[in-house]
N, C-alpha and C positions, 0 to 999 in steps of 0.2 A: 504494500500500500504506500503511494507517495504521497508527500506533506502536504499537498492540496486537498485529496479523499479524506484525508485525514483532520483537516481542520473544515472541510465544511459537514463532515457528518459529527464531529464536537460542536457544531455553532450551530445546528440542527436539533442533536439532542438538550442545549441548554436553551434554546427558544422551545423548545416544548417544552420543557421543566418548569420556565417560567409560564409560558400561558396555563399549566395546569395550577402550577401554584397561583396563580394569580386569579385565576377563575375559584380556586376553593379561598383566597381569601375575599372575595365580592361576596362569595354564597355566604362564608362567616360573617360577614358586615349586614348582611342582609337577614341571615338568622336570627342577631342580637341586635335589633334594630327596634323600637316597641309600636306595637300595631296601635291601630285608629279606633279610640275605646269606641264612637260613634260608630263606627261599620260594624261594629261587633254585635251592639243594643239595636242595629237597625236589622239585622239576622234573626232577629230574638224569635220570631213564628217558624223560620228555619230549624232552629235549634227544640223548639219545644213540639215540630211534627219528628224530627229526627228520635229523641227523647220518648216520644208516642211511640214508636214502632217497636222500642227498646222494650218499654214497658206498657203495655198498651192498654185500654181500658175494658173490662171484662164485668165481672159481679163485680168485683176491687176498684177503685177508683186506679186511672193510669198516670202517666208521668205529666200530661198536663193541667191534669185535676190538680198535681199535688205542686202547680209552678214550678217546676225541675228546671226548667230552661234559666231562671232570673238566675236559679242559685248556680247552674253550672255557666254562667256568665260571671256572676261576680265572682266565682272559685279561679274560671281564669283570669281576672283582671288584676286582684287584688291578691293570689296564693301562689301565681305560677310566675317565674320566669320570661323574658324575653323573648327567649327560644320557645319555648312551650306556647304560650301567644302566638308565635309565628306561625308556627305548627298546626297548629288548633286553626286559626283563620284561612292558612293552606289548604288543609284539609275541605274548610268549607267549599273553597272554589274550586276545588279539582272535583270534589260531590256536582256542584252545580255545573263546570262543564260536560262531566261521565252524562249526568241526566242530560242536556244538550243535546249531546252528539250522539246517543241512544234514541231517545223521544223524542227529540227537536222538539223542546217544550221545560220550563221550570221544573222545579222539584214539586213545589206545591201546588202545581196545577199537574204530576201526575195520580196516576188511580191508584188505590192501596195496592193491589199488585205491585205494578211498578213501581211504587217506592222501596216496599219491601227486597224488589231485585236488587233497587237500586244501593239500598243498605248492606244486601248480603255481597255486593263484588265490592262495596270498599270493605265489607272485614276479611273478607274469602284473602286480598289484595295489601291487608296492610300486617298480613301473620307469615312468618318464614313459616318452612316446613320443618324447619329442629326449632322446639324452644329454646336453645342454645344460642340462637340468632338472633330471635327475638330480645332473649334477655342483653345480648353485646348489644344489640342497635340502640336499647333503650337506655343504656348506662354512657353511650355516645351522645345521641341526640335526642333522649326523650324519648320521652310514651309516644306511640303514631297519636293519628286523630281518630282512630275510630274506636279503641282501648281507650283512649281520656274520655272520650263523649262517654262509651259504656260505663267508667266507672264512675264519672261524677253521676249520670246516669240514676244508677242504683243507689249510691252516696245520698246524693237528692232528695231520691223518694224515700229511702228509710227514715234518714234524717227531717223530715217534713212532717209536721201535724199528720195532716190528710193520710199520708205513706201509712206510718207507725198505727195508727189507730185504726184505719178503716182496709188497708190495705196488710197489714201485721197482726198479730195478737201482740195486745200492751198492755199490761198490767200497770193500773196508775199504783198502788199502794201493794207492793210486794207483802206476803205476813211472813216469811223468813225466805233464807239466801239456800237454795239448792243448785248444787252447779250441774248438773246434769238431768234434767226430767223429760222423758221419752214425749213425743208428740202422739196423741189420740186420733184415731179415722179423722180425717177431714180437717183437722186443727190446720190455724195457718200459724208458721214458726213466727220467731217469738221475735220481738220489735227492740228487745234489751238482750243484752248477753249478760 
């Protein structure tokens, strides 16, 4: 190899070095960058049809009965990170192009079918197939968006009047502390641990 081969494939691989580095530090700048609490609050019926599907409303009161959406809005405003924010409003707009370019039509104006597709390929789409991946992605960048939706989710509605009581069995006045009592036919489990 002569010095010329040789000095344009080193000034070749250090222009790729740099445009990779330099594209993963924009995507960093961009990750920890904090989102627009308005477009978040302006999602809010996005959030709480998403939240609906999750847990939906049956004999039990569902995730919109019990406003799941205000509390996993203000969970990410006020408890999450920068990244996690990103992530989370990410998420929202890649749901609403997936629905787009499937339906040619909103999320909220399609029919419960279709939303429910539309729910099951973002989780089918944001789980590796080893939990071993899953848990390294999340210890990198955070929980995906469709695991944060899911557990503020449930977080939500347990933690909620509506949830706990109507949706749970809740005992307002415990008369002693047993830590293990089996559940009876048809009992719904229990709103305290």
């Amino acid at each position: 190899m002569n010095r010329r081969t040789y000095l344009k494939y080193n000034i070749l691989i250090m222009l790729g070095g740099l445009g990779i580095t330099s594209l993963s530090f924009f995507k960093w700048i961009g990750i920890n960058t904090p989102v627009n609490i308005h477009e978040l609050w302006a999602r809010k019926d996005l959030i709480a049809e998403l939240a609906e599907i999750i847990i939906p409303a049956t004999d039990t009161p569902g995730a919109k009965d019990a406003f799941v959406q205000e509390y996993i809005i203000n969970v990410i405003i006020n408890c999450n990170s920068f990244r996690q924010q990103h992530i989370f409003f990410t998420g929202l707009n890649d749901l609403e192009k997936y629905t787009i370019e499937v339906y040619k039509k909103e999320f909220l104006k399609c029919t419960p079918a279709e939303k429910e597709s539309v729910v099951a390929h973002v989780a089918k789409s944001s789980a590796y197939s080893f939990s071993i991946l899953d848990k390294i992605h999340n210890k990198i960048w955070g929980e995906t968006f469709y695991f944060k939706l899911y557990h503020l989710t449930v977080e939500g509605y347990c933690l909620s009047k509506t949830g706990a009581t109507k949706g749970l069995a809740y005992d307002y006045i415990p008369v002693n502390y047993e830590a293990c009592i089996p559940l009876k036919p048809n009992q719904k489990s229990w709103a305290t641990k």
